[in-house]
N, C-alpha and C positions, 0 to 999 in steps of 0.2 A: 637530614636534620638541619635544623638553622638556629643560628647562634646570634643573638644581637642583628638578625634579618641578614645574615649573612651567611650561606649554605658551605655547610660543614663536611664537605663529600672528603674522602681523599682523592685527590687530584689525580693520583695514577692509578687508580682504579675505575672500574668499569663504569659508574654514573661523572667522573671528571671526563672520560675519553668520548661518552654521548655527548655531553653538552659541547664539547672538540669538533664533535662530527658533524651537531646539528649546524654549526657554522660553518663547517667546512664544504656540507652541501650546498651550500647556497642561500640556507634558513637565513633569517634575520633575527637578532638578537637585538634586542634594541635597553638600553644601561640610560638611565637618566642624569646623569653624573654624581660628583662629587667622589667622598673619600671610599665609599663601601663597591663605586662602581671602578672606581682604578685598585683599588684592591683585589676585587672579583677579575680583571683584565689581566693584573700581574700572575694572580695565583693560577687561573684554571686555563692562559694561554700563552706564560711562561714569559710576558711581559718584563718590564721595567721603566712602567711608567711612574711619573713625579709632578706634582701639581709645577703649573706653572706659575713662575713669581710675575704682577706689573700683568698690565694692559687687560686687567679684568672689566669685564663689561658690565653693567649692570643689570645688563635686558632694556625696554623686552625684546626677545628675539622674534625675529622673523623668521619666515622658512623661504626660502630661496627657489626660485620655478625656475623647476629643471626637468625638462621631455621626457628624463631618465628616470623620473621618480615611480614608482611603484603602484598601482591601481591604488591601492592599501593604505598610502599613505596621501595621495591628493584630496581626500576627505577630513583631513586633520585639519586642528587650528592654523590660519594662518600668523598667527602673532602666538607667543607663548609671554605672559606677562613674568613678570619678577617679583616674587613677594619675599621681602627678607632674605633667607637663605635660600628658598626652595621656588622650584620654577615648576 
């Protein structure tokens, strides 16, 4: 279930320990930031993450060419614009 777009599992039960495992295979999970995705980071992989203060960027962001990058993801935007809060 999801609560305010933020999935409501408990954490030590068996749909917390799939979403554990699909990252731990190798999956990608990919979290567009902010507060709902450092929240989701702390609760379901026991984190203690904390926004950082200063040296906020505005955008827009680039994506960085890297060899290493994933078939998957060198089809993406190259630029991610900035609008307001939400990228």
């Amino acid at each position: 279930p999801m609560e305010w777009d933020f999935p409501v599992y408990n954490i030590h039960k068996i749909i917390g320990q799939r979403i554990r495992n699909f990252v731990a295979n190798g999956n990608m999970l990919v979290l567009t930031g902010g507060i709902m995705a450092i929240e989701f980071i702390n609760s379901y992989f026991f984190y203690n993450i904390e926004d950082a203060d200063g040296n906020y960027s505005p955008g827009p962001y680039r994506r960085l060419e890297d060899p290493n990058v994933p078939e998957e993801f060198k089809a993406a935007a190259s630029i991610l614009p900035q609008k307001g809060i939400s990228v």
